[in-house]
FILUM-199669 format. One record per residue (C-alpha): z, y, x; residue in three letters. Coordinates in Angstrom, 3 decimals. Each point is the difference from the previous one (the first is absolute). Example, Ala and Ser with C-alpha at 12.3 -4.5 7.8 and 13.67 -1.06 7.14 Angstrom:
up;north;east;type
7.800;-4.500;12.300;ALA
-0.660;3.440;1.370;SER
This chain:
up;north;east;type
-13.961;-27.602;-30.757;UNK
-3.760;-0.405;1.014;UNK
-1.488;-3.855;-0.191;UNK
-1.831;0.567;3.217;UNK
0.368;1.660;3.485;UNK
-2.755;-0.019;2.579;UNK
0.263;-0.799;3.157;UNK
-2.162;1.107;3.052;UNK
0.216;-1.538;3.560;UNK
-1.607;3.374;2.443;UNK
-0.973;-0.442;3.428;UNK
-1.883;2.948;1.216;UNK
-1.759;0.791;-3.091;UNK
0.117;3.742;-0.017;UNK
-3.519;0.431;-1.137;UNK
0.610;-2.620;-3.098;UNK
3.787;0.541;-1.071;UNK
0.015;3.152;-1.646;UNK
-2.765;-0.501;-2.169;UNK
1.593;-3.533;-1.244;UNK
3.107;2.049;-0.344;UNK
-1.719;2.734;-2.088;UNK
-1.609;-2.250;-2.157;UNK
3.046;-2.077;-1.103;UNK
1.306;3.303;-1.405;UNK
-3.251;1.389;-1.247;UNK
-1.082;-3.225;-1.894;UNK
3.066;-0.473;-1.696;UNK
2.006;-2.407;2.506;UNK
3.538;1.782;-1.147;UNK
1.916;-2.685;1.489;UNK
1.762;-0.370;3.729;UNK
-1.539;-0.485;2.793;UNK
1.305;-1.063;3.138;UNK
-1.907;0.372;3.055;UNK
0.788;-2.487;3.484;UNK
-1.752;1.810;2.722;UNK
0.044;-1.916;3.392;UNK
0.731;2.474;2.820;UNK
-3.708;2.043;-0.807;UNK
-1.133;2.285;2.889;UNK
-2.676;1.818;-2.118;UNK
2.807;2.030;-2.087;UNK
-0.247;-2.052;-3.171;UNK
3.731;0.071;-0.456;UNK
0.285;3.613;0.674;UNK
-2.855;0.758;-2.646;UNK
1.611;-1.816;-2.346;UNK
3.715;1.406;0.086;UNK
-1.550;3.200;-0.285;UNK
-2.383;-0.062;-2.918;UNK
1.470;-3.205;-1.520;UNK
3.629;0.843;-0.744;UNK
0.662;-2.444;-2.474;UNK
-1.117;-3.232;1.714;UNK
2.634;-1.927;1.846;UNK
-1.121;-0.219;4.085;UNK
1.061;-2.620;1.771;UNK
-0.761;1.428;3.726;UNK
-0.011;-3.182;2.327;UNK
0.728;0.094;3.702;UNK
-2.288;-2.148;0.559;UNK
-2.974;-2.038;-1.418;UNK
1.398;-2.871;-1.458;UNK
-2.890;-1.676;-1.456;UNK
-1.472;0.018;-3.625;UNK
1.411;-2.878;-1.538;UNK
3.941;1.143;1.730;UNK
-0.710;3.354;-1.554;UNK
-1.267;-1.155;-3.495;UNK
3.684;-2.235;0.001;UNK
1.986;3.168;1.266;UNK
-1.877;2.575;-2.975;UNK
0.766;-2.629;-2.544;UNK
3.184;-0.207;0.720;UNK
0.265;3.828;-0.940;UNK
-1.828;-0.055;-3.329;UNK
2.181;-0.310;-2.668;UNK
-2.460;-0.903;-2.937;UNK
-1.266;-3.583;-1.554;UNK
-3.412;0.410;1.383;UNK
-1.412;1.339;3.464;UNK
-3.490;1.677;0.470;UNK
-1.199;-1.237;3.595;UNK
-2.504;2.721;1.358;UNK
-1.552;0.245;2.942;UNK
-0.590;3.848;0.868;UNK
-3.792;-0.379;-0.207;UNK
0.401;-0.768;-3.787;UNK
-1.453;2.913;-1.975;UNK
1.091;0.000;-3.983;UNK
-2.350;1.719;-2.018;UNK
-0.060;0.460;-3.786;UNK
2.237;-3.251;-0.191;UNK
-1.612;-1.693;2.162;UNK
1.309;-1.182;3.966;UNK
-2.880;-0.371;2.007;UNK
-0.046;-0.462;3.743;UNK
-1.919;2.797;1.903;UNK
-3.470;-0.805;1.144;UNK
């Protein structure tokens, strides 16, 4: 079992998602990730069922706020610890950094 799973709250953030996504698995991040996205318009939650196979989407009907999102991912994650990103966090070389 992994110690940690991160979780993303998404709210139209096509442009930002898929590079958080791609550098959870290119940095090392081997671990779950669950992502809460609330009822996007841009097409974040179609991006990432199609290039991101392996993170659990939770497609909501409607925007239900950060914080009621943040409860309903955590809810999902099944490890001891939870990595709370926003989708503007970009990991490099170890390192999360928010984008600038």
């Amino acid at each position: 079992m992994y110690p940690i799973t991160s979780l993303i709250v998404t709210y139209n953030n096509l442009a930002e998602i898929g590079d958080l996504l791609t550098d959870l698995g290119i940095h090392g991040m081997d671990s779950p990730v669950v992502v809460i996205d609330n009822a996007s318009q841009d097409g974040s939650a179609d991006l990432i069922s199609s290039q991101f196979p392996h993170v659990q989407l939770v497609r909501n009907k409607d925007n239900v706020g950060f914080a009621r999102a943040v409860n309903q991912g955590a809810r999902l994650c099944k490890t001891a610890f939870i990595l709370l990103l926003n989708p503007d966090i970009r990991i490099t070389e170890g390192k999360v950094i928010p984008e600038m």
